[in-house]
C-alpha positions in Angstrom: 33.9 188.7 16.4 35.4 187.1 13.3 37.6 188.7 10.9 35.2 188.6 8.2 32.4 189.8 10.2 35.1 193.3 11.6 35.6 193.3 8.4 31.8 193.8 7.4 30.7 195.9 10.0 33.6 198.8 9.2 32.3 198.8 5.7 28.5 199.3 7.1 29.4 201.9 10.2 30.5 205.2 8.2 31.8 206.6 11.1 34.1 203.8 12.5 37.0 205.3 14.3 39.8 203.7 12.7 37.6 204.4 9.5 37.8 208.4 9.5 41.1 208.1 11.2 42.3 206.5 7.8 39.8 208.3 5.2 41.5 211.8 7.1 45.1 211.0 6.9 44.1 210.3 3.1 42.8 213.5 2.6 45.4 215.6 4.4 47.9 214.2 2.1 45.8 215.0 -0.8 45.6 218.5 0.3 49.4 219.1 0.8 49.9 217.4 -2.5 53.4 218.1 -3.9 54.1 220.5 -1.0 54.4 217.5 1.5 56.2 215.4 -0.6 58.8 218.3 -1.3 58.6 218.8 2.6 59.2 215.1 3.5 62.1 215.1 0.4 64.1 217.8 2.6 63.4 216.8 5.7 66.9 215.7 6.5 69.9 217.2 6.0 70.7 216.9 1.7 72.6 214.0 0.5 74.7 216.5 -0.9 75.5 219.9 1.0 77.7 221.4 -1.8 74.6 221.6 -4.3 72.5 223.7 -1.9 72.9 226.8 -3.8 71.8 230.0 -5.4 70.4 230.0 -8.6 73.5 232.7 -9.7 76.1 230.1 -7.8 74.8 227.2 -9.7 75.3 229.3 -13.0 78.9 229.9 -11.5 79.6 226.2 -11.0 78.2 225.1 -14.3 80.6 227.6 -16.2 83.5 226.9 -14.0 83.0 223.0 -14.5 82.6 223.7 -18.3 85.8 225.7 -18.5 87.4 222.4 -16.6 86.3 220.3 -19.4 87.5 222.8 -21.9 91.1 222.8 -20.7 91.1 218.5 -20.1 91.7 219.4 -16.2 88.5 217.5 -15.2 88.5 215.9 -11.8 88.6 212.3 -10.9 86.0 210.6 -10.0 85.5 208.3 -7.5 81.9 207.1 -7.8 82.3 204.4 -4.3 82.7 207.2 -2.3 79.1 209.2 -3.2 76.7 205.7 -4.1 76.0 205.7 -0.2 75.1 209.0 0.0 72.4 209.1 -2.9 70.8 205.7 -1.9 68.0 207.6 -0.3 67.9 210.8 -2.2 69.2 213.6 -4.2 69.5 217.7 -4.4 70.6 218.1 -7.8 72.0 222.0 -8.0 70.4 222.0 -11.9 68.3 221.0 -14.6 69.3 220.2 -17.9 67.2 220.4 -21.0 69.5 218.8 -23.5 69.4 217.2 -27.0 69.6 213.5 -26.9 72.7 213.6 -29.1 75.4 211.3 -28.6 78.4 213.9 -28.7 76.7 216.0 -26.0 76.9 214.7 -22.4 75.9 217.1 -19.8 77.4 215.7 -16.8 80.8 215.2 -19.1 80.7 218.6 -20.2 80.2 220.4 -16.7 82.8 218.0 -15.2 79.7 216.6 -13.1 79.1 213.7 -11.4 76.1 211.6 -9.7 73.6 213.5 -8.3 74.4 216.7 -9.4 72.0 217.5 -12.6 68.8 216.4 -13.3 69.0 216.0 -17.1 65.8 215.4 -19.4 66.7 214.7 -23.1 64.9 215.0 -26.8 66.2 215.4 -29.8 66.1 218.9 -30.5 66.3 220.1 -26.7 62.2 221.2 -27.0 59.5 221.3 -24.0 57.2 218.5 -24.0 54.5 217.7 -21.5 56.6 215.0 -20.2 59.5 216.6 -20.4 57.8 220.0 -19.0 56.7 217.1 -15.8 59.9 216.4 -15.0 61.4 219.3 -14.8 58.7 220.5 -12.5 59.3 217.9 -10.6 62.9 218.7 -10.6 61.8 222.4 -8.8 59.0 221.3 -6.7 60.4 218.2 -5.0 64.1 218.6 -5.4 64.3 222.4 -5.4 66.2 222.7 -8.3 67.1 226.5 -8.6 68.5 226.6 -12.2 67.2 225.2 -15.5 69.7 225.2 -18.4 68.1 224.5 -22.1 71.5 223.0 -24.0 71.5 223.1 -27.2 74.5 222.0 -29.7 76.1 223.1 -32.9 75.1 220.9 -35.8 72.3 219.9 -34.4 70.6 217.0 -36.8 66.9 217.7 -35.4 67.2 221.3 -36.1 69.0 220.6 -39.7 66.3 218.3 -40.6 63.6 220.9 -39.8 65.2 223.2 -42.1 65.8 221.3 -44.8 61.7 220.6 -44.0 61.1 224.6 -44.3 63.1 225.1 -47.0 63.0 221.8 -49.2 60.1 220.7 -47.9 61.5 217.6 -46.6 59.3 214.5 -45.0 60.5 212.3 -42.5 59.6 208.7 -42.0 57.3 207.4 -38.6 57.6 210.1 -35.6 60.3 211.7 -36.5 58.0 214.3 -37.9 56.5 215.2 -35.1 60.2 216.3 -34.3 60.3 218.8 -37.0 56.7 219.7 -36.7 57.8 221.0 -32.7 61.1 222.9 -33.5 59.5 224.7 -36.8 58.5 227.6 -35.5 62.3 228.3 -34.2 63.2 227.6 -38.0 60.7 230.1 -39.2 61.3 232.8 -36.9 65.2 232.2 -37.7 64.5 233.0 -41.6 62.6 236.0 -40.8 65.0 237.7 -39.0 67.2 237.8 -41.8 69.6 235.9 -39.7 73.6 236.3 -39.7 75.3 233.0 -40.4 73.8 229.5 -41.2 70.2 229.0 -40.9 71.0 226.1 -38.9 72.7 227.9 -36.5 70.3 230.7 -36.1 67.5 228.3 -35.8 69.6 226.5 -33.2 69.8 229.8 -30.9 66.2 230.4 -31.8 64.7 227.2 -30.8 67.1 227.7 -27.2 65.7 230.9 -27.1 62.1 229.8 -27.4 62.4 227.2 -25.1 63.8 229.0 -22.2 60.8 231.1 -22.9 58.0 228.6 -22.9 59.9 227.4 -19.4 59.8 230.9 -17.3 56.3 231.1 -18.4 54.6 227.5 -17.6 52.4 227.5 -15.2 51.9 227.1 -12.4 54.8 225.9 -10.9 58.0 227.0 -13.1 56.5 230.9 -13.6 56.6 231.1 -9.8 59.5 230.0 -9.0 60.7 232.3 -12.0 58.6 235.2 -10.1 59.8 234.8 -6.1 63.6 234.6 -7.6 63.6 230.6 -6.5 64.7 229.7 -9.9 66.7 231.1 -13.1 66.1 229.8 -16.6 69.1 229.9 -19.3 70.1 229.2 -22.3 73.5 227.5 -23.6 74.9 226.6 -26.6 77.9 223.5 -26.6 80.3 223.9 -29.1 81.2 220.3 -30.9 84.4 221.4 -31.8 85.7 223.3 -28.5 83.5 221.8 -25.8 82.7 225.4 -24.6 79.4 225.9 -23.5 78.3 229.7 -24.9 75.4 231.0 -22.7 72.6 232.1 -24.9 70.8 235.4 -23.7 
């Protein structure tokens, strides 16, 4: 038989062998869904051994790397000696939701390297779908058992929204869909008659909120959050010291 006419009769015979054979691996994988693909990730041993930990030792290791960074003792780096390693994979020990701003880098500031955080950035350090994706993704597949939200003193996101609250400001293109997401941390900061600069307290509200929104978001974060897989923080960084303040 020709290959055109094979061809034909596997489309007209429902119940070809190689058919179902194909049409059932399909649908296994579709049933494992991210559970296979996490399965398949960890197969074989981690690329990195060291960032198989706890979700207490990975708070450990990011304060001890920031207190590194504080002092100017960082570590050298010699990225030649890990590229092989990650060619095929990664086991980041954490997941950092930062600000996109350029005077906060959160592999710098937890004397980091490759392959050891999985960061997601906006400006303003908020949950979005997308962002919200990734760091499931980060759990799921790459077993991530920490998730820091970082936010940063002076923050310009956060100063425009309150200079939208209280001036009533308007921004220009999409930034105002910025200030239209972090306005209820600037709203609940002025009702709690806040200590210090509004900008500041609206900083530690909007971490506060965010670390929030992550324990809870289903379905995958809240139970990881429930069976103790997976801690969610909060931190501060400090432009003028470095230090990273953990936000509770």
């Amino acid at each position: 038989m020709c290959d055109v006419c094979l061809a034909k009769a596997e489309l007209m015979n429902p119940v070809n062998p190689s058919r179902r054979r194909a049409l059932g691996a399909m649908g296994a994988f579709s049933l494992l869904g991210v559970s296979a693909v996490a399965g398949l990730a960890h197969a074989k041993s981690p690329p990195k051994p060291d960032n198989v930990l706890s979700p207490d030792q990975a708070i450990k290791r990011l304060r001890e790397g920031n207190d590194r960074y504080v002092s100017g003792k960082t570590h050298n780096r010699k990225f030649t000696a890990t590229r092989a390693a990650l060619v095929d994979g990664q086991n980041p020990y954490a997941s950092i939701l930062s600000c996109s701003d350029s005077r906060v880098s959160p592999e710098l500031c937890f004397d980091e390297e490759r392959g050891d955080l999985f960061v997601a950035r906006v400006a303003g350090n908020y949950v979005t779908n997308d962002i919200l994706a990734s760091l499931e993704y980060g759990v799921a597949v790459l077993n991530t058992p920490l998730i820091m939200v970082l936010g940063h003193t002076r923050c310009g996101a956060i100063s425009a929204t309150v200079n939208a609250l209280e001036k009533q400001a308007q921004f220009p293109g999409h930034i105002q869909s910025i200030v239209t997401a972090l306005m209820p941390a600037a709203r609940a900061a002025a009702a709690d008659g806040h200590q210090g600069t509004m900008v500041q307290a609206a900083t530690i509200q909007n971490i506060k909120q965010n670390v929030q929104r992550l324990q809870e978001a289903t379905p995958i974060l809240s139970k990881a959050v429930q069976e103790d897989k997976l801690k969610v923080i909060g931190g501060l960084y400090h432009l003028d010291t470095g230090r990273v303040e953990l936000v509770v």
